[in-house]
N, C-alpha and C positions, 0 to 999 in steps of 0.2 A: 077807880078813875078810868075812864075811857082811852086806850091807848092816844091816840090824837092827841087828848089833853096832856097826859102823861109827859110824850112825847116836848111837847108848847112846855113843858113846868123843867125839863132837864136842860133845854136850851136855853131858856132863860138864867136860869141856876147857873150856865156855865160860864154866864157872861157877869154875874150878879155875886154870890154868894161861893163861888169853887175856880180855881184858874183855870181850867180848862174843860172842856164837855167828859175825858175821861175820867176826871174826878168827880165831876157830876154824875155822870154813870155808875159809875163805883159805890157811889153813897146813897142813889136813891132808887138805883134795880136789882131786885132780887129773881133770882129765876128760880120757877116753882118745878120747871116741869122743863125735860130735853128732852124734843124729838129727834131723832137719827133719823136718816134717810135707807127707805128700805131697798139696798141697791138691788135684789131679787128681782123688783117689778120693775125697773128701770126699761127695760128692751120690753115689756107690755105695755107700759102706757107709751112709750114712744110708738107702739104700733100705734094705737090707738089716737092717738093725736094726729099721727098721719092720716088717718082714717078720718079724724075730724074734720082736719084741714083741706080736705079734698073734698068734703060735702062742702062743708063751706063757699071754695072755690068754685064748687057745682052750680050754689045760689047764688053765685054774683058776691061773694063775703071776701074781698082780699086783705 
């Protein structure tokens, strides 16, 4: 199912079928997969975003 959809079927469900969207959550999301955040690159992409953000700014992009 398409996240979006997914999404549209929990909230409904919270209002519908569970008291609350926690219990909704609980019953009908499973997590396959955790990504952690790799704090290593953290100060590299913040270079580099800066570096973006500044072309950007170059082309008229604010």
């Amino acid at each position: 199912m398409p996240e979006a959809a997914m999404g549209a079927a929990v909230i409904a469900a919270s209002r519908t079928f569970y008291e609350n969207i926690d219990q909704a959550v609980q019953s009908m999301i499973r997590h396959d997969l955790v990504v952690e955040p790799q704090v290593d690159l953290h100060e590299r992409y913040q270079k580099r975003y800066g570096e973006f953000r500044k072309i950007c700014a170059e082309r008229g992009y604010e």
